[in-house]
ZALUMMI-301477 format. One record per residue: residue in one letter; x, y, z of N, C-alpha, C, CB in turn; residue number from 1. Coordinates in Angstrom, 2 decimals, always signed. Glycine has a CB too. Example, Ala and Ser with C-alpha at 12.3 -4.5 7.8 and 13.67 -1.06 7.14 Angstrom:
<rs>
+------+---------+---------+---------+---------+---------+---------+---------+---------+---------+---------+---------+---------+------+
! nuvo !     nxx !     nyy !     nzz !    caxx !    cayy !    cazz !     cxx !     cyy !     czz !    cbxx !    cbyy !    cbzz ! filo !
+------+---------+---------+---------+---------+---------+---------+---------+---------+---------+---------+---------+---------+------+
!    A !  +13.19 !   -5.69 !   +7.80 !  +12.30 !   -4.50 !   +7.80 !  +13.20 !   -3.30 !   +7.80 !  +11.31 !   -4.47 !   +9.05 !    1 !
!    S !  +12.85 !   -2.25 !   +7.08 !  +13.67 !   -1.06 !   +7.14 !  +12.90 !   +0.03 !   +7.87 !  +14.08 !   -0.60 !   +5.72 !    2 !
+------+---------+---------+---------+---------+---------+---------+---------+---------+---------+---------+---------+---------+------+
</rs>
This chain:
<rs>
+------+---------+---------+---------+---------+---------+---------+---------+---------+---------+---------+---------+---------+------+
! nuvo !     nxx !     nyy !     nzz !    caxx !    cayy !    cazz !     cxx !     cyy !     czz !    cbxx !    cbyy !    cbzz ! filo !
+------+---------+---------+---------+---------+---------+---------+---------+---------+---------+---------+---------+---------+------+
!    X !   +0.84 !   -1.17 !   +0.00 !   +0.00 !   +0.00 !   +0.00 !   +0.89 !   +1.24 !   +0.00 !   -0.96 !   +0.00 !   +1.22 !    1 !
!    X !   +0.43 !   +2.21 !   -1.20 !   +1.57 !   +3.65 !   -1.10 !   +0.37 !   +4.56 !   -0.22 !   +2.17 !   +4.63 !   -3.13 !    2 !
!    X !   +1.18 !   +5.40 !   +0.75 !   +0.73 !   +6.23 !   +0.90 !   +1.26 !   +7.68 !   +0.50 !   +0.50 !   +5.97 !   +1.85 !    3 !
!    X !   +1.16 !   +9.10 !   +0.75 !   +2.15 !  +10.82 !   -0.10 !   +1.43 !  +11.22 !   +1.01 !   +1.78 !  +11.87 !   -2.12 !    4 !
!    X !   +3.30 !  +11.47 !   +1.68 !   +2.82 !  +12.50 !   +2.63 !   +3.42 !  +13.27 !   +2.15 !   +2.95 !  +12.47 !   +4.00 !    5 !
!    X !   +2.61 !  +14.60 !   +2.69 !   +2.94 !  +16.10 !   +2.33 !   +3.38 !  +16.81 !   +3.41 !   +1.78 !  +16.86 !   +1.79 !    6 !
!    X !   +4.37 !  +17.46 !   +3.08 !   +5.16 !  +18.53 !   +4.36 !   +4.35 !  +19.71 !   +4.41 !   +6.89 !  +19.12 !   +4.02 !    7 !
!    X !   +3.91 !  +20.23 !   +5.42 !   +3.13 !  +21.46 !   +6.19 !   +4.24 !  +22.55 !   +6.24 !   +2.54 !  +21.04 !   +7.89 !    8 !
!    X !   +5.38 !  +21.70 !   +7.18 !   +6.00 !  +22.94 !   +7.78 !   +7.26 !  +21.81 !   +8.40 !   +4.83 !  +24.02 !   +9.10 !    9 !
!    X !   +8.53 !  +22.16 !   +8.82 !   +9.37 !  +21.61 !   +9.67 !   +9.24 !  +22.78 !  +10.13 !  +10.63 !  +20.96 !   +9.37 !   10 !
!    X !   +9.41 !  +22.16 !  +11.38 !   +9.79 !  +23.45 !  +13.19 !  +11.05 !  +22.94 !  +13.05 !   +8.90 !  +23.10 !  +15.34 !   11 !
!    X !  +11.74 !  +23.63 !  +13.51 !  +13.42 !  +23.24 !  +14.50 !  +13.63 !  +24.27 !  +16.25 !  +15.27 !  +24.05 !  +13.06 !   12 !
!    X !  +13.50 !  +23.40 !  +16.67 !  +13.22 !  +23.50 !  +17.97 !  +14.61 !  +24.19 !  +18.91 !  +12.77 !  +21.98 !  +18.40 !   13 !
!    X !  +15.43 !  +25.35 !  +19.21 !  +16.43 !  +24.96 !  +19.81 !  +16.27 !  +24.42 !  +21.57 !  +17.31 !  +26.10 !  +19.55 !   14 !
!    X !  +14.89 !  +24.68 !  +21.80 !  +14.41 !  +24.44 !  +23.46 !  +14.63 !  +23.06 !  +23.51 !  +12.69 !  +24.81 !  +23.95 !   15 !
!    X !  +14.16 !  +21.75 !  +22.69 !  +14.02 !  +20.45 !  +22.30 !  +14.97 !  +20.44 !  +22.04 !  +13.23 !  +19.97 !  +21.50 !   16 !
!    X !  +15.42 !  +20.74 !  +21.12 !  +17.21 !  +20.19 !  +20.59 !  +16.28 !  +18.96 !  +19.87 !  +18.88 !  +19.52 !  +22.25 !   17 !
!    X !  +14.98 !  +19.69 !  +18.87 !  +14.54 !  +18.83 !  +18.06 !  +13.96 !  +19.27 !  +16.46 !  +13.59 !  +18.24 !  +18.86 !   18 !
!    X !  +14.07 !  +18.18 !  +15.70 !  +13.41 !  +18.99 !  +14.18 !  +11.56 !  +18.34 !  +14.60 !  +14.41 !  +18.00 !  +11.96 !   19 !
!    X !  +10.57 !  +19.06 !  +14.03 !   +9.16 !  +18.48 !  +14.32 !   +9.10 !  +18.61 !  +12.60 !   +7.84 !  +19.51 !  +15.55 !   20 !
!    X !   +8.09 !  +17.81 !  +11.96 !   +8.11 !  +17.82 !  +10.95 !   +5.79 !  +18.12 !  +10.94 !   +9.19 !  +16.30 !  +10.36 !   21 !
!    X !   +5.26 !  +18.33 !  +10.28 !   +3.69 !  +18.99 !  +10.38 !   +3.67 !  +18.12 !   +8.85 !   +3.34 !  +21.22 !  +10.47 !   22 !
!    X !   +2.34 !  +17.68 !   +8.84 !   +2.07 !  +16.74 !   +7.75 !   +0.51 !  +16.71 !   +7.32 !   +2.54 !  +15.31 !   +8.21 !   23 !
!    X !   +0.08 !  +15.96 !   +6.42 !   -0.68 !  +15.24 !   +6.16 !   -0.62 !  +14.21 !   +5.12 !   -1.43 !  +15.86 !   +6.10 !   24 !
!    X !   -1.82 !  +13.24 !   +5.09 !   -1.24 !  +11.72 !   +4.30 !   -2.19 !  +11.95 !   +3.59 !   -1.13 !  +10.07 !   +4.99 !   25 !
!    X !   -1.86 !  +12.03 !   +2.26 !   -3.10 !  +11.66 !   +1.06 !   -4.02 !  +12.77 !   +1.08 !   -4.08 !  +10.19 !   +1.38 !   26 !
!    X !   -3.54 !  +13.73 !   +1.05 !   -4.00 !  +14.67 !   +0.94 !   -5.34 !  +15.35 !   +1.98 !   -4.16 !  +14.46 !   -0.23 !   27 !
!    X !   -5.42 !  +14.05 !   +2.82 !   -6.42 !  +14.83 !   +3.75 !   -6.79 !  +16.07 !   +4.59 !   -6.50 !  +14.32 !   +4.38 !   28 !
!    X !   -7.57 !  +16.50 !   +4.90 !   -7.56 !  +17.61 !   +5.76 !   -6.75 !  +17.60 !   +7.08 !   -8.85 !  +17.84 !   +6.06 !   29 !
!    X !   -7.25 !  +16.28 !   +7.45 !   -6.31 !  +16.31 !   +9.17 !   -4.77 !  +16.25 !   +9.25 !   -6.68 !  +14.87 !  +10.16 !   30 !
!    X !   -4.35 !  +16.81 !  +10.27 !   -2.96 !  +17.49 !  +10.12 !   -2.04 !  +16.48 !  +11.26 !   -3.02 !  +19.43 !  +10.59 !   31 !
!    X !   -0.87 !  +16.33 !  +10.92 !   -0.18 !  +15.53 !  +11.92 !   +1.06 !  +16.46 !  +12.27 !   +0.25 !  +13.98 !  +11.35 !   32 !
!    X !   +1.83 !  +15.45 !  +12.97 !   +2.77 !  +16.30 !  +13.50 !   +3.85 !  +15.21 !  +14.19 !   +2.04 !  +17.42 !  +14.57 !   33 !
!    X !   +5.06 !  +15.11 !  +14.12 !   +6.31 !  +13.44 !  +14.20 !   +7.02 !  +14.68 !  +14.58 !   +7.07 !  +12.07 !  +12.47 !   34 !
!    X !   +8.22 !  +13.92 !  +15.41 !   +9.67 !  +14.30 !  +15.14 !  +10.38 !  +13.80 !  +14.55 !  +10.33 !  +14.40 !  +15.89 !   35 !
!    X !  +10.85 !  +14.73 !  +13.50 !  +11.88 !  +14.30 !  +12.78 !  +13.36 !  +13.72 !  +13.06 !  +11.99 !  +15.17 !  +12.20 !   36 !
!    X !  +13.64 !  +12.82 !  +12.89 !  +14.99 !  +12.28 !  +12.79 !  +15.62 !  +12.10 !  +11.39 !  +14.98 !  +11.01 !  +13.44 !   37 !
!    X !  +16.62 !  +12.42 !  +11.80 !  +17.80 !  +12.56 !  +10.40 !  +19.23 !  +11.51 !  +10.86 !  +18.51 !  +14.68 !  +10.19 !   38 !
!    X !  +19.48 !  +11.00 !  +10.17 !  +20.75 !  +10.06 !  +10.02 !  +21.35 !  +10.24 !   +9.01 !  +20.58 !   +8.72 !  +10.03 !   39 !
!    X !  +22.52 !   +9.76 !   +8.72 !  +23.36 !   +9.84 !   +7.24 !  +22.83 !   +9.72 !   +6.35 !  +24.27 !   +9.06 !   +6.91 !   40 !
!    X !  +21.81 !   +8.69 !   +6.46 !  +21.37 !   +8.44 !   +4.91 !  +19.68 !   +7.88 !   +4.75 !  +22.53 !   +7.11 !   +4.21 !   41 !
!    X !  +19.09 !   +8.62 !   +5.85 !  +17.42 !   +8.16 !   +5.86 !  +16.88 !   +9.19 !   +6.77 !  +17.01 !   +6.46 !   +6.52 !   42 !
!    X !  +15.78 !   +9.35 !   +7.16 !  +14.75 !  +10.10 !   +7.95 !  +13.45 !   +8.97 !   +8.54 !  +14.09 !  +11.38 !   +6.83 !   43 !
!    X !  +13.09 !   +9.45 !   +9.95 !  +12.32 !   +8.46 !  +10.16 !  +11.60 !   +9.50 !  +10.99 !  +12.88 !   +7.04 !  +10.72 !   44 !
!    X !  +10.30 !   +8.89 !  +11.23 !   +9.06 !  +10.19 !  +11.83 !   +9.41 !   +9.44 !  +13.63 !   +6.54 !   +9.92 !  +10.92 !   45 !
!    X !   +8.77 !   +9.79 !  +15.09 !   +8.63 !   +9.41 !  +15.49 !   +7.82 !  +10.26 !  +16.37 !   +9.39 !   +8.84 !  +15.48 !   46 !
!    X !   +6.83 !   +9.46 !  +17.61 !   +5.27 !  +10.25 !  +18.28 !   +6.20 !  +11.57 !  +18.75 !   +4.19 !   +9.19 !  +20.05 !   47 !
!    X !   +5.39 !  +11.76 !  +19.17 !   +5.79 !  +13.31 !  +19.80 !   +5.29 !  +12.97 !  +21.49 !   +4.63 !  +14.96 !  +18.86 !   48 !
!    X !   +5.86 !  +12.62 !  +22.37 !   +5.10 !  +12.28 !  +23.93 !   +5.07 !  +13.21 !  +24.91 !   +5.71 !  +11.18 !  +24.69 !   49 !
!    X !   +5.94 !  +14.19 !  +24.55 !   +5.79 !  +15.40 !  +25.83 !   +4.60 !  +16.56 !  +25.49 !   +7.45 !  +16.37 !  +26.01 !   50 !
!    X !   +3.82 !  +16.97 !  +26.93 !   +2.89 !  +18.05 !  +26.59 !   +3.16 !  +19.33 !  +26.02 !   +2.33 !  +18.34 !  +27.56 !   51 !
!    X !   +5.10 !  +19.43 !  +26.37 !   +5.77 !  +20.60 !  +25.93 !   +6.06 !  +21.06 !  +24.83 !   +6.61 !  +20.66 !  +26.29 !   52 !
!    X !   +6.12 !  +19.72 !  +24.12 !   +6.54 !  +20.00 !  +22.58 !   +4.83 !  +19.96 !  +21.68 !   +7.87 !  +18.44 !  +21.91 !   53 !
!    X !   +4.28 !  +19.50 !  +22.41 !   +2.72 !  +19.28 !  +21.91 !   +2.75 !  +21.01 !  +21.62 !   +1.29 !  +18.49 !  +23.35 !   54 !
!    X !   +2.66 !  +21.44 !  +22.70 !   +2.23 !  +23.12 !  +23.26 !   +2.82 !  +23.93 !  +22.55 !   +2.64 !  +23.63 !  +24.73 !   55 !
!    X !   +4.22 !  +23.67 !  +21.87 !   +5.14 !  +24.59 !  +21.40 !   +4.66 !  +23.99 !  +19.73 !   +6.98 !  +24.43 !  +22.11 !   56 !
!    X !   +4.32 !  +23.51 !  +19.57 !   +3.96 !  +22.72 !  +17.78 !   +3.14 !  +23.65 !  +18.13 !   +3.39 !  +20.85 !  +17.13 !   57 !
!    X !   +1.64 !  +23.60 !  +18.89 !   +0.45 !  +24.26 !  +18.08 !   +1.44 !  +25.72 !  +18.72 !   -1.71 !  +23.86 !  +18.67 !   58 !
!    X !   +1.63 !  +26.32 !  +19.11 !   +2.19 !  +28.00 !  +19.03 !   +2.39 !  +28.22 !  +17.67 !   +3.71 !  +28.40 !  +19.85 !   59 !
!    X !   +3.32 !  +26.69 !  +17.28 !   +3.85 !  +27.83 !  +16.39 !   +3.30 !  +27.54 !  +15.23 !   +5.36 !  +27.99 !  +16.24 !   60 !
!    X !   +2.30 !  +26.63 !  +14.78 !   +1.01 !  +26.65 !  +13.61 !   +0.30 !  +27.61 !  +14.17 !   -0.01 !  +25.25 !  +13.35 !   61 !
!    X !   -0.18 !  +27.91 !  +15.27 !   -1.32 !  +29.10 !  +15.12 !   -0.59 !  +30.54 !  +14.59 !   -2.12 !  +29.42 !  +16.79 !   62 !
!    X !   +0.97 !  +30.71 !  +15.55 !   +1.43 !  +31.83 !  +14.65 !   +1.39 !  +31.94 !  +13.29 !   +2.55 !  +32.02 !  +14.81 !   63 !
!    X !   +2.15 !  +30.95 !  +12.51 !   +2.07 !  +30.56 !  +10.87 !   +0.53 !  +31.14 !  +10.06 !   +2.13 !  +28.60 !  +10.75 !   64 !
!    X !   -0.49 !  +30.28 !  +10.83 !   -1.69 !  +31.01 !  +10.67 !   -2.18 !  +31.97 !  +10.54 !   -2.13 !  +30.94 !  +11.12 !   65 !
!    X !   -2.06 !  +32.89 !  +11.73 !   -2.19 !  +34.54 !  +12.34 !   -1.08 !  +35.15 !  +11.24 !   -1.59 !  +34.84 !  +14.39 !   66 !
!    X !   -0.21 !  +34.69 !  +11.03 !   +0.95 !  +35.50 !   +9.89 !   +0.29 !  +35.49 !   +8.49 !   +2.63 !  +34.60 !   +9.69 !   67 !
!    X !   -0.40 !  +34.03 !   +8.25 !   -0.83 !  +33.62 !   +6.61 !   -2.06 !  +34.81 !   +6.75 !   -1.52 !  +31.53 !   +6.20 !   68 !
!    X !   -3.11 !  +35.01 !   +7.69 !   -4.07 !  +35.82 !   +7.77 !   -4.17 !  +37.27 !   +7.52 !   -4.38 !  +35.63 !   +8.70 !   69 !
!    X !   -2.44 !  +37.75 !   +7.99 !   -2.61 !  +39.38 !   +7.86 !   -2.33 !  +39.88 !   +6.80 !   -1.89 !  +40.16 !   +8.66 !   70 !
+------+---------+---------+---------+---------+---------+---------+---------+---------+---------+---------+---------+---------+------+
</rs>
């Protein structure tokens, strides 16, 4: 089964000392959100488990938002 995901947005975090990557699969409306990992020669998504980085993702889509709006 293929799925196309589409990139939203990468965050780079220096509080995390993390990349967040913002998504969706197949074009749907609903929006996701992984941390990105990078290695030499691949990328892999993984959950996101802290409330902190939860909190700091939506900041900074609603800013993105509030910016796309004015």
């Amino acid at each position: 089964m293929d799925i196309t995901i589409s990139v939203l947005d990468i965050i780079d975090s220096l509080e995390f000392n993390k990349s967040f990557m913002v998504y969706n699969i197949d074009g749907s409306d609903a929006v996701y959100a992984s941390v990105l990992n990078e290695s030499s020669a691949t990328y892999s998504l993984d959950a996101i488990t802290e409330q902190k980085e939860w909190d700091f993702i939506n900041a900074q889509i609603n800013k993105t938002v509030r910016e796309a709006g004015a």
